[in-house]
C-alpha positions in Angstrom: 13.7 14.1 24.1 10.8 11.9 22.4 7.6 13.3 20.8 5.5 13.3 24.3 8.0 15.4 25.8 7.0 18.3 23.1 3.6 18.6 25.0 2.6 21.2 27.3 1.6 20.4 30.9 -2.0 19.6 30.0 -1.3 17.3 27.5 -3.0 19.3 24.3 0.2 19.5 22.8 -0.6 23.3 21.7 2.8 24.1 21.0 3.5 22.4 18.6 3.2 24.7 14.9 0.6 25.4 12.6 -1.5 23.3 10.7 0.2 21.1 8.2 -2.7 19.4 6.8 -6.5 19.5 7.0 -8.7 17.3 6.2 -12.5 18.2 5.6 -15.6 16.3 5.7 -13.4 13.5 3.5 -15.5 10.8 2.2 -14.0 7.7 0.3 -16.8 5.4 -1.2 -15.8 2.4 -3.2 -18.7 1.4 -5.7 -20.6 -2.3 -5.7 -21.4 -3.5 -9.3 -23.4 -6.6 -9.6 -25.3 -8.3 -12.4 -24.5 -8.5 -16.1 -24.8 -5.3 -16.8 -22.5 -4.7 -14.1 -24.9 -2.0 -12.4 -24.1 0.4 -9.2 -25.6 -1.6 -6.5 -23.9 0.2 -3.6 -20.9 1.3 -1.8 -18.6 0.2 0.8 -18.5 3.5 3.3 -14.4 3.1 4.0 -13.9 6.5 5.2 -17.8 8.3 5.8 -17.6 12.2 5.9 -14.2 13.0 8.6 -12.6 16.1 9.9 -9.5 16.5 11.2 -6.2 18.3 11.5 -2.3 17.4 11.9 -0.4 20.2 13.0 3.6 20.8 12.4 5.7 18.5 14.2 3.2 16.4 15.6 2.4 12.6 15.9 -1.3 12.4 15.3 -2.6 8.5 15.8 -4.9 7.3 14.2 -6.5 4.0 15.9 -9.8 1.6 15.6 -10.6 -2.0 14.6 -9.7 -3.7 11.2 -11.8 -2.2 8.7 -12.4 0.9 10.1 -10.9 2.6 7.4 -8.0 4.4 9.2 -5.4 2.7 6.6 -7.6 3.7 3.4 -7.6 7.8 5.4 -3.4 7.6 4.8 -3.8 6.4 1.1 -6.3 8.9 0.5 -3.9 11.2 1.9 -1.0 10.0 -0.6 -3.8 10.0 -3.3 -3.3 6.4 -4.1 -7.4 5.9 -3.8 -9.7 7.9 -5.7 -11.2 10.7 -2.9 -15.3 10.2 -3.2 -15.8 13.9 -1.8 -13.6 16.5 0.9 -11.2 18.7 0.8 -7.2 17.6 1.7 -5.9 21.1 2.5 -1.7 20.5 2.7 0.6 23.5 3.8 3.9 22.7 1.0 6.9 23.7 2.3 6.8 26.8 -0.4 4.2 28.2 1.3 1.1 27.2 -1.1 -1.5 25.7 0.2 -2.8 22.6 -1.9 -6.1 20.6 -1.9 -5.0 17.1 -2.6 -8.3 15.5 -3.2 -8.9 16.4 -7.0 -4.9 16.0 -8.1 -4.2 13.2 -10.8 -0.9 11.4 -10.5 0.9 13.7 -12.4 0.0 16.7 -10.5 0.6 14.9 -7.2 3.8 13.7 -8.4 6.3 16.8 -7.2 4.0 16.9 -3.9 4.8 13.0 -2.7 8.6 14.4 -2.3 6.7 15.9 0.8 4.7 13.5 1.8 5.9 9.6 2.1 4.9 6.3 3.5 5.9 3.9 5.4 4.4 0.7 5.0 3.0 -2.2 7.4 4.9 -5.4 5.9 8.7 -4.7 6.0 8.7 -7.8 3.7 6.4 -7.0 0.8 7.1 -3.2 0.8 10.6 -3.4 -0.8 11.7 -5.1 -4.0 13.1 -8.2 -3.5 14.8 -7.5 -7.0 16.5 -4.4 -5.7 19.6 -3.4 -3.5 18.9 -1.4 -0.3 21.1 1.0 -1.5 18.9 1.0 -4.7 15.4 1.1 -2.7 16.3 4.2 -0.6 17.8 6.0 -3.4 14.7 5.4 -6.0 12.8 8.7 -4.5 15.7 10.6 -4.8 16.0 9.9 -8.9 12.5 10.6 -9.0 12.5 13.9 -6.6 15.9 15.4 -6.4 16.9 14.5 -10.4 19.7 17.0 -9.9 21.4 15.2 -7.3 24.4 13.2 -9.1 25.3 9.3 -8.5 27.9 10.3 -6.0 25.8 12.5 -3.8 22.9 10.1 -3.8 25.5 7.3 -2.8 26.6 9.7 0.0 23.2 10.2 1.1 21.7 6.8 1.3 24.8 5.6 3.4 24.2 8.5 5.9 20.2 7.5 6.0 20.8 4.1 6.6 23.2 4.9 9.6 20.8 7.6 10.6 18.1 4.6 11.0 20.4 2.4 12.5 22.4 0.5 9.8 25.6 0.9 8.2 26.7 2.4 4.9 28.4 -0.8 3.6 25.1 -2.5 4.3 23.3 -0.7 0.7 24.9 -3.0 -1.5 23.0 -6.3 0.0 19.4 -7.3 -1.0 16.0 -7.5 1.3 16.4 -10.8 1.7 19.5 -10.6 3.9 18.1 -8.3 7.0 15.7 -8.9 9.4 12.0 -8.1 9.5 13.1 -5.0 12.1 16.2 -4.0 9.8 14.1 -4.2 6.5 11.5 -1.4 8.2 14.4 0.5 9.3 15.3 0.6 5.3 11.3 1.1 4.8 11.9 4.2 7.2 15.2 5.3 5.3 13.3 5.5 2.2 10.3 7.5 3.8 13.3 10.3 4.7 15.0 10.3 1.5 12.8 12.9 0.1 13.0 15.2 3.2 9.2 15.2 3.6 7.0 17.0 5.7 4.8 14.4 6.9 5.3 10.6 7.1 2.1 8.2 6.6 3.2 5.7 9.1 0.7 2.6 8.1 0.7 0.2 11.5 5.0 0.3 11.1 5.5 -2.1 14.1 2.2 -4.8 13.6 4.3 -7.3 11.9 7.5 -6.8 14.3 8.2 -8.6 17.4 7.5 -6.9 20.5 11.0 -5.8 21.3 11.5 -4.9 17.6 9.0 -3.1 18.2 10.0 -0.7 20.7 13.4 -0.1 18.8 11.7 1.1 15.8 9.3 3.4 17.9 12.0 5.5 19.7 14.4 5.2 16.0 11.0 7.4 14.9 10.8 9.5 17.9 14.5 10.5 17.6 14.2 10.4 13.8 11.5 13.6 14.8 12.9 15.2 17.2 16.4 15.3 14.7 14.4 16.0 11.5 11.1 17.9 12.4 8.9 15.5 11.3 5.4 15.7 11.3 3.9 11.9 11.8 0.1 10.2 10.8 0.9 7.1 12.7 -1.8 4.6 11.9 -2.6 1.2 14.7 -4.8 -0.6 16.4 -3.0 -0.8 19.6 -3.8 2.3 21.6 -1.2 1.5 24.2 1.4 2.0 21.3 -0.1 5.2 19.7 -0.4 6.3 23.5 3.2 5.8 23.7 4.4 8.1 20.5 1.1 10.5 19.9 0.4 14.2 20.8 -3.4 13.4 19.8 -5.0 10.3 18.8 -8.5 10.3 16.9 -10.6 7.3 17.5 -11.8 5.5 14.2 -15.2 3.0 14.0 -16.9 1.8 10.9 -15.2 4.9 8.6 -16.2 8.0 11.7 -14.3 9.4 14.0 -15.9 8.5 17.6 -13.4 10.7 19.7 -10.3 13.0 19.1 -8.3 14.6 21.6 -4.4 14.6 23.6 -3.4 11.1 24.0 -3.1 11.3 27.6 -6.7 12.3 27.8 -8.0 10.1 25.7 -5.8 6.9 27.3 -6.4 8.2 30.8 -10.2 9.0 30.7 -11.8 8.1 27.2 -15.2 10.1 26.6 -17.0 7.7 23.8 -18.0 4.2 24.7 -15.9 2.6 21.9 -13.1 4.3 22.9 -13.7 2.8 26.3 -14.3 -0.4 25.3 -11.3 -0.5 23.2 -8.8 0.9 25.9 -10.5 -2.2 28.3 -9.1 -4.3 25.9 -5.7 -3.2 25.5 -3.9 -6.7 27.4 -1.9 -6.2 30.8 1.4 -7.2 31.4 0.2 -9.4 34.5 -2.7 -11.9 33.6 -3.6 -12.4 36.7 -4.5 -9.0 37.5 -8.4 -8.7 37.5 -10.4 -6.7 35.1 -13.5 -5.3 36.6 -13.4 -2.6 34.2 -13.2 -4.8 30.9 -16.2 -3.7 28.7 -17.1 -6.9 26.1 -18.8 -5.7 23.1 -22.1 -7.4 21.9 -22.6 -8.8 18.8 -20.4 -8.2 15.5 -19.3 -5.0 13.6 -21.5 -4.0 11.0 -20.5 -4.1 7.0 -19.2 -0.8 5.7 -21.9 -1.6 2.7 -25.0 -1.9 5.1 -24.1 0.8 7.9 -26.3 1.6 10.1 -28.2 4.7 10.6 -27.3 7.5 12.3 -24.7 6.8 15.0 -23.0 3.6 13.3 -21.9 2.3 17.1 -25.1 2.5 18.1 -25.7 -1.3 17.5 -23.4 -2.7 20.0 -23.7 0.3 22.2 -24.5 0.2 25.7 -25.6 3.7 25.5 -27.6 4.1 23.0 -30.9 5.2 22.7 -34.0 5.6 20.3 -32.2 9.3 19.1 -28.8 8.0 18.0 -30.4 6.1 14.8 -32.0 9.6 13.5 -28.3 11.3 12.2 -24.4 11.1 12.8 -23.9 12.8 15.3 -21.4 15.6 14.6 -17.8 15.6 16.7 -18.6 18.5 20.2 -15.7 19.9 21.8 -16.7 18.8 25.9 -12.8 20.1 26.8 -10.1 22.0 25.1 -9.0 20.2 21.9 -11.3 16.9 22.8 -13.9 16.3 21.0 -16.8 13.0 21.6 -18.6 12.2 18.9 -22.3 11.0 21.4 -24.8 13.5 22.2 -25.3 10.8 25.4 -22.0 11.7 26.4 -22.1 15.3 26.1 -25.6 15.8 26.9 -24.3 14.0 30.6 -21.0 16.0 30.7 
C-alpha cells in the first residue's frame, strides 16, 4: 500500500490522524545591513505570514519555484533559522504540545529526536570523514544515550537493510556508494531517532530519474511500515503529486493554493498553480500543448515584493484590487483553499 492509497474516495485524505504540527501566521525575515555603520536597510521576505497544518501520517508537499521559500519553511521547522514571528505548534509523542518558534538550541535539542531531515545533496549531507555505520548511528549517541555500542551496531545494520542496503555495508565510507545509495543512508539516518515527522528537503532533485522513483516508493513503504508523518519539499508537482495527501502551493514566501493532491493536480484553482502544472514536461514531446500557460516577465525579489497579492505582477488575472492587501487563503471546497479573491469571487 503507498501513501495515496491512505486517502478516502474524494481525495481529502481525512482519515488520516490528528494534527501533528501547526504552523501559524509564520514569518521568517532575514535583515539587509548596508553602509558603514552597518544599518537595517531591509529584509528579504523568505517565508511572509503562512498557515498551515500536517496531520498524523500524512505526506504534506510543499512545491513552488526556487526562492519561494518552501526549503527555508522546513529549517524553520527544525529551528535551524531564527523564526521572525508565528507560532510552530508540534504534538510530541508525550502528549505536550510545544511551540517551536521561540526554543534556543538547547531546548530544541531533546525535540529533534522527533523531528529529522533529510537533505537535498546525498553528497554534501554526510561526512566524508565518517563511516556509514558511524553517520546513521551519530543521532542515536546524541538521542538514545542509553542505548549501548552493541544495540546501536544492531540497529544501524537493520536501518540500513530496512532502506535497502546491507548490514556489512556500515563499515565503508560515502565515497564508496552511489548518489541513490548515499540518500538511502541520508534516509537511514532521518529514522534512527524514530521521529514523528521527516523534513524531506527536495530528496530526489539531485538523483537520476530512475533513482528517483526507487527512493520515492523506499519512503512510501518506509511510511506505511513506520507511521511516518512526511513535509516533502520540490518543485516538481508531478513528483509531489505522486507521494502527497495534500500539497500547498508556494510563490514569493505565500501560500497561493492548498488542498488534496489530486485536486489540486487535476483542477488547480490559483493561476500560478495553473501555470506551474502547464509546465510540468510530458513524456511525448510531440504531443501539443494548447493548454501551456507562459508566464510574463521575471519573479520579483523577496526584498522588493510587491504589494498586496505578490503574483499579481505576472498575473493574467489580476486587477486594480489585488495590489491593496494579501489576500487571505478561502476555503472554495472541502479542505482546498485559493489564495485570489478573482478566483473565488467567480467560483
Amino acid at each position: 500500500m503507498s501513501a495515496k492509497d491512505n486517502r478516502n474516495a474524494d481525495g481529502t485524505g481525512s482519515a488520516l490522524g490528528a494534527t501533528l504540527l501547526e504552523v501559524k501566521d509564520l514569518k521568517i525575515w532575514y535583515p539587509i545591513h548596508a553602509g558603514v555603520f552597518l544599518r537595517h536597510v531591509g529584509d528579504v521576505r523568505a517565508v511572509d505570514g503562512i498557515t498551515f497544518s500536517i496531520r498524523d501520517g500524512e505526506t504534506l508537499g510543499l512545491v513552488g519555484e526556487s526562492g519561494c521559500g518552501k526549503t527555508t519553511v522546513g529549517k524553520g521547522i527544525m529551528r535551524l533559522v531564527d523564526i521572525t514571528s508565528g507560532a510552530l505548534e508540534f504534538h510530541r509523542r508525550n502528549g505536550d504540545v510545544v511551540d517551536l518558534a521561540p526554543l534556543g538550541r538547547k531546548e530544541m535539542r531533546p525535540i529533534r529526536g522527533e523531528i529529522q531531515m533529510i537533505y537535498q545533496d546525498p553528497y554534501s549531507s554526510l561526512n566524508p570523514r565518517w563511516s556509514v555505520g558511524d553517520i546513521v548511528a551519530e543521532p542515536m549517541r546524541v538521542h538514545q544515550p542509553k542505548m549501548n555500542l552493541k544495540e546501536r551496531d544492531e540497529k544501524v545494520a537493520w536501518l540500513l537493510e530496512k532502506v535497502g542496503l546491507t548490514g556489512e555495508q556500515r563499515h565503508r565510507y560515502p565515497h564508496e556508494f552511489s548518489g541513490g545509495q548515499r540518500q538511502r543512508v541520508g534516509i537511514a539516518r532521518a529514522l534512527s531517532t524514530n521521529p514523528r515527522l521527516v523534513i524531506a528537503d527536495e530528496p530526489v532533485s539531485a538523483l537520476d530519474v530512475s533513482i528517483q522513483a526507487q527512493v520515492i516508493n523506499l519512503m512510501q513503504d518506509l511510511q506505511d511500515e513506520f507511521g511516518l508523518t512526511y513535509l516533502f519539499i520540490a518543485h516538481d508537482l508531478s513528483v509531489v503529486e505522486h507521494i502527497s495527501h495534500r500539497i500547498v502551493v508556494m510563490y514569493l514566501g505565500n501560500i497561493a493554493e492548498l488542498g488534496p493532491s489530486r485536486a489540486v493536480y487535476e483542477e488547480p484553482l490559483h493561476p500560478y498553480s495553473r501555470a506551474l502544472l502547464s509546465a510540468v514536461p510530458l513524456p511525448d514531446p510531440s504531443i501539443d500543448r494548447p493548454d501551456r500557460i507562459a508566464l510574463e516577465g521575471e519573479v520579483p525579489s523577496p526584498l522588493n515584493k510587491p504589494s498586496g497579492c505578490p503574483f499579481r505582477t505576472r498575473c493574467p488575472l489580476a486587477e486594480a484590487s489585488c495590489a491593496a492587501e494579501t489576500p487571505p487563503l478561502i476555503e472554495v471546497k472541502p479542505d482546498h483553499f485559493v489564495a485570489c479573491p478573482v478566483v473565488t469571487r467567480d467560483l
